[in-house]
VOGU-3710 file (C-alpha; in Angstrom, 3 decimals, decimal comma):
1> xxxxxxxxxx> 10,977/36,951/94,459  10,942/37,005/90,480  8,105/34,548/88,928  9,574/32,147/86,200  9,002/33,259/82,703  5,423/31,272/81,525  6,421/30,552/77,747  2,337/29,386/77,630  0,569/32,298/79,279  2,948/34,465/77,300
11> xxxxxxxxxx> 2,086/32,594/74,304  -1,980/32,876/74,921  -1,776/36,428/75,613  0,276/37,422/72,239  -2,503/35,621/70,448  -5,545/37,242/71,909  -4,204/40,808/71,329  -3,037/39,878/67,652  -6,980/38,515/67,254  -7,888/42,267/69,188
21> xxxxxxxxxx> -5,996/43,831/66,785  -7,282/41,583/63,712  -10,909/42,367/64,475  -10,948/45,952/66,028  -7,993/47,317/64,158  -9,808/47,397/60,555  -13,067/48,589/62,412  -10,732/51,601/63,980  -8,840/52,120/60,811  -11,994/52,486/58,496
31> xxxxxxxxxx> -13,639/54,913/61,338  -10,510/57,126/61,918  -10,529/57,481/57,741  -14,110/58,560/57,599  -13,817/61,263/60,187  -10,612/62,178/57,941  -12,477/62,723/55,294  -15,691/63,974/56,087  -13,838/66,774/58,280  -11,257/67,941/55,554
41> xxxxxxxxxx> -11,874/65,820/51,894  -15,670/65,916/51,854  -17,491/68,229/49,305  -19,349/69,584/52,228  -15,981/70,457/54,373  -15,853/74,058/53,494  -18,683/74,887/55,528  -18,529/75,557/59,006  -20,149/73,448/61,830  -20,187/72,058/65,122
51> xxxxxxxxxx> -17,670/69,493/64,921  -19,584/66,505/66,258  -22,029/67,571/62,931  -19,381/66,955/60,385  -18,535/63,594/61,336  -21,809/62,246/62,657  -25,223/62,273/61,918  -25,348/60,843/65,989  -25,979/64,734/67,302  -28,920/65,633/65,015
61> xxxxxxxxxx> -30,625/63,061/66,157  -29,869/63,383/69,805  -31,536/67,026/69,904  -34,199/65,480/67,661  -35,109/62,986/70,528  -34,418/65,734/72,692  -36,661/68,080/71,037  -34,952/71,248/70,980  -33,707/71,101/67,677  -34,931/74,220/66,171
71> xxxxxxxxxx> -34,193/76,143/68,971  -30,020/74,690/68,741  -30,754/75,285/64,951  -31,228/78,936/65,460  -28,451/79,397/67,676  -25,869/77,744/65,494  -27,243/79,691/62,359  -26,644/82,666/64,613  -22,844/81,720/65,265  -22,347/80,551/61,635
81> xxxxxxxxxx> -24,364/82,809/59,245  -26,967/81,613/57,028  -25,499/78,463/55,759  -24,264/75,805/58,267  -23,358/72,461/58,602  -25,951/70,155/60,251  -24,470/66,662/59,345  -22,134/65,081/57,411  -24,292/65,128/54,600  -26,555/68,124/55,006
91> xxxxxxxxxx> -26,802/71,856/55,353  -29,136/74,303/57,122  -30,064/76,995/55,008  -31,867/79,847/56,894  -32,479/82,629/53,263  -35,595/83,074/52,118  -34,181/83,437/48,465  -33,038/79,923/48,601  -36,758/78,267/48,329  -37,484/78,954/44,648
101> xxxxxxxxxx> -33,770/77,936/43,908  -34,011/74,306/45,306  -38,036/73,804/45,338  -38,627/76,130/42,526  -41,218/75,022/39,487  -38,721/73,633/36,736  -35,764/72,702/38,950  -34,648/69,055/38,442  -33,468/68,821/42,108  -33,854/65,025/43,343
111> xxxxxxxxxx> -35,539/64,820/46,930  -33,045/62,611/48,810  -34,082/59,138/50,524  -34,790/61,113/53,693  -38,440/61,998/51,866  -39,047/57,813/51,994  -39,396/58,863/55,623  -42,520/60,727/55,780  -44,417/58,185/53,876  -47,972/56,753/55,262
121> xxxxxxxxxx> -47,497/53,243/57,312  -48,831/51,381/53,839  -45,369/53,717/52,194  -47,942/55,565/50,181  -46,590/58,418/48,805  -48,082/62,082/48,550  -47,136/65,322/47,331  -44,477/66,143/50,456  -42,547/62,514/50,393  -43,114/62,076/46,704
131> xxxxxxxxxx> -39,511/61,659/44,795  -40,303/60,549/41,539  -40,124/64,092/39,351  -42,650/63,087/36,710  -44,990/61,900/39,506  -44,259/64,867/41,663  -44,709/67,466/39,407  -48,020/65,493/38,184  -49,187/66,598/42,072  -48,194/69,512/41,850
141> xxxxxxxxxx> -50,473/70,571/38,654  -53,347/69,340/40,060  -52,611/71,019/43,588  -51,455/74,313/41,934  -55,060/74,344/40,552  -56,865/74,142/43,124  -54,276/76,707/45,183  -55,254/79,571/42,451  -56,145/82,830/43,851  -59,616/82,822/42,964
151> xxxxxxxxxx> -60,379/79,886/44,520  -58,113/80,573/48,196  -60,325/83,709/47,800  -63,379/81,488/48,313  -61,910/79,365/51,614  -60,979/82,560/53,433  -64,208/82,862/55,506  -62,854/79,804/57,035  -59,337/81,131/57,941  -61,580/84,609/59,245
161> xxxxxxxxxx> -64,403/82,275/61,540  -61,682/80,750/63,448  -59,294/83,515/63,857  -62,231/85,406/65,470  -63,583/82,061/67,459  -60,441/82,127/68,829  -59,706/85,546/69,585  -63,609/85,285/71,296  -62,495/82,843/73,812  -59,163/84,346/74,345
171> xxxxxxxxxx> -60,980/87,745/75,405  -64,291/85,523/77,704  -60,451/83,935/79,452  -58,893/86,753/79,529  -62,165/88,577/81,747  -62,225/85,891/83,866  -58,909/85,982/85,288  -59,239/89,849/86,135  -57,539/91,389/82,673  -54,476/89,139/82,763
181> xxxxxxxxxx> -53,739/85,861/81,622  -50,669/83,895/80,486  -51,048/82,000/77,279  -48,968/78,992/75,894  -49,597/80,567/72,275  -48,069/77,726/70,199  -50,784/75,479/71,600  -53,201/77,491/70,791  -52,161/78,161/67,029  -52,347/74,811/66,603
191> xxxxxxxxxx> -56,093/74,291/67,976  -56,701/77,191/65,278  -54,295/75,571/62,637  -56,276/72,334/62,798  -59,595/73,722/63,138  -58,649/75,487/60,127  -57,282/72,375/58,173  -60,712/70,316/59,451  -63,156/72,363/57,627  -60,795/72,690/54,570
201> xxxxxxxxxx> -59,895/69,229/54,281  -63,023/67,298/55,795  -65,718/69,758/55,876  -65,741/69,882/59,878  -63,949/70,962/62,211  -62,252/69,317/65,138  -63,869/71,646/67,421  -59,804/71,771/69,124  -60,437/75,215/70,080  -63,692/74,958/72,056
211> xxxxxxxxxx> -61,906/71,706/73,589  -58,744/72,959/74,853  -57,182/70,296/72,055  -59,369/67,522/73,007  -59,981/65,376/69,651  -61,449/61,669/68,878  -58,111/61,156/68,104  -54,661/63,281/69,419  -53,958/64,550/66,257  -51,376/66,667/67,684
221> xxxxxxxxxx> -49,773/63,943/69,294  -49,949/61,917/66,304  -48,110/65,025/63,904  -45,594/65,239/66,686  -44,601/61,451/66,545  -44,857/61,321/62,723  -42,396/64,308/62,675  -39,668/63,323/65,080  -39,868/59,817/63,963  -39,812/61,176/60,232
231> xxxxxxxxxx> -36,470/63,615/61,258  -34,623/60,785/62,887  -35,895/57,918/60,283  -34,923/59,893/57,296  -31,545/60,895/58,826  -30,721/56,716/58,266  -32,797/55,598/55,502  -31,433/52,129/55,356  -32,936/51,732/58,930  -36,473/52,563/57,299
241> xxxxxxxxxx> -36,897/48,770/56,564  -36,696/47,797/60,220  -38,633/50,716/61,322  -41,516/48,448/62,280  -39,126/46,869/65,229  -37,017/49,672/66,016  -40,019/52,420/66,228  -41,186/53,403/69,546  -44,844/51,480/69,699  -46,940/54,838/70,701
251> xxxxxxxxxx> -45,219/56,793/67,667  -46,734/53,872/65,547  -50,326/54,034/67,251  -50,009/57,653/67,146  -49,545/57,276/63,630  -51,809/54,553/62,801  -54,552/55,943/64,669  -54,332/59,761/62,973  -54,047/57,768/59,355  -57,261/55,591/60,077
261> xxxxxxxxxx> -59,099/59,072/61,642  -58,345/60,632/58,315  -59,467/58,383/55,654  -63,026/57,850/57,398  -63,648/61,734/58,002  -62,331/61,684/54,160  -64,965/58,853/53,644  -67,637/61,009/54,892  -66,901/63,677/53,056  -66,925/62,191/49,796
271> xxxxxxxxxx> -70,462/61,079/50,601  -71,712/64,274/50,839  -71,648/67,685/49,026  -71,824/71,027/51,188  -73,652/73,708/49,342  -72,817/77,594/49,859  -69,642/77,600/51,493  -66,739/75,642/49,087  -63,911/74,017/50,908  -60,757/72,347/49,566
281> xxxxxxxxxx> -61,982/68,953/48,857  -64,757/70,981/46,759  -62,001/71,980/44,471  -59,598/68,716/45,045  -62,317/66,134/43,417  -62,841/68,455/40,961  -59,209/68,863/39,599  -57,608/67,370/37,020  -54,007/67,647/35,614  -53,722/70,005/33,022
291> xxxxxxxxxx> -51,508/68,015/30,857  -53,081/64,808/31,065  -56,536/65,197/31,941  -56,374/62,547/35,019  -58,114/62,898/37,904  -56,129/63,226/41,540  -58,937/62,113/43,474  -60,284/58,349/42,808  -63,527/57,862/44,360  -64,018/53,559/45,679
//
């Protein structure tokens, strides 16, 4: 039996699909045009990709979270060649010769908003997140100063006693298990890296490698959170303003905590001079830009 024709219902429906279609259908429109054109108008277009990377900076972040993104990096550098297309903005460039062309001394190359990223929690800016050229290059006087050869020359003993600390316990493990023993290297580069970086930059070390990574602080949980949150934070700069609500609360402990461990070992180290042996803050409070004659370091 055939239902009489509702002029009303018929009447209700036609206007919520024409309000559908008013709301979503610009939305749509403006989405299906940027796909268009970041896949075949966009100065980046000639440069191959994963497909999802072209139109989205959605899948770099995904295997950021995920935390496998060097290891996709590789592959797709592999498939594609040295240059590739990471997102719809951005390439991966895996040549050596490229450094000195975009970081080079005397290029004019602007760091992009990403850098606002890897700021300090009070968006202080150092040497790494620094975009401002005049201020940058200011840095990098005073840095390239105290980087000369004669004075690296004078901080290797540090590099040599913890190479051989660690190669020490290695061998003491190593005996104890019978010969054999599997290592998760990467940890323990980075208990050397940061033992190194301690006496260099604080005049102590974090003991990481007599520890098994135990710290006052976790200092490699802390680098970890400040460089995924940094990657995915500086792949949508306009988010940086609600990163205080958006970031995962450990990530900002993690940070906090590594920030306020810093300045006091810093602190201490001001207050005191160490005699024989020079480190890099020996050299750092010491420096001053060539061209200006100013100071880097500003003691309170």
């Amino acid at each position: 039996m055939s239902h009489p024709f509702d002029f009303t219902t018929a009447l209700h429906l036609f206007e919520e699909w024409s309000l559908a279609h008013l709301v979503f259908g610009p939305i749509l429109f403006y989405f299906v045009t940027l796909c268009v054109y970041r896949i075949f108008f966009h100065p980046l277009a000639k440069f191959p990709g994963p497909f999802l990377s072209k139109i989205t900076p959605l899948y770099h972040t995904y295997l950021t979270i995920r935390g496998d993104r060097h290891l996709v990096l590789e592959k797709y550098h592999k498939k594609y060649g040295d240059i590739f297309r990471m997102g719809p903005n951005e390439l991966s460039i895996a040549d050596a010769s490229a450094i000195k062309e975009i970081y080079g001394h005397g290029k004019r190359l602007l760091k992009p908003a990403f850098y606002d990223a890897m700021n300090t929690p009070a968006h202080q800016y150092n040497i790494f997140s620094e975009r401002n050229i005049a201020k940058n290059s200011r840095k990098r006087r005073i840095i390239s100063s105290v980087m000369a050869a004669k004075n690296m020359v004078q901080m290797e003993w540090v590099m040599i006693e913890k190479t051989d600390l660690l190669c020490e316990k290695m061998r003491r493990e190593i005996k104890a298990e019978g010969g054999s023993k599997i290592y998760d290297i990467s940890s323990y580069l980075d208990f050397l890296t940061f033992d190194i970086m301690g006496v260099l930059c604080f005049g102590k070390s974090f003991q990481m490698i007599e520890n098994d990574g135990a710290c006052e602080v976790p200092v490699l949980d802390a680098i970890h959170a400040v460089g995924r949150s940094g990657l995915i934070f500086g792949s949508y700069p306009f988010a940086l303003k609600f990163r205080d609500w958006l970031e995962p609360k450990k990530y900002i402990v993690d940070r906090y905590n590594f920030v306020m461990f810093s300045l006091k070992n810093l602190e201490e180290r001001l207050t005191r001079e160490i005699e024989g042996k020079k480190d890099f803050l020996s050299f750092l409070v010491r420096a001053v830009d060539p061209e200006s004659s100013q100071s880097h370091c500003h003691r309170r």
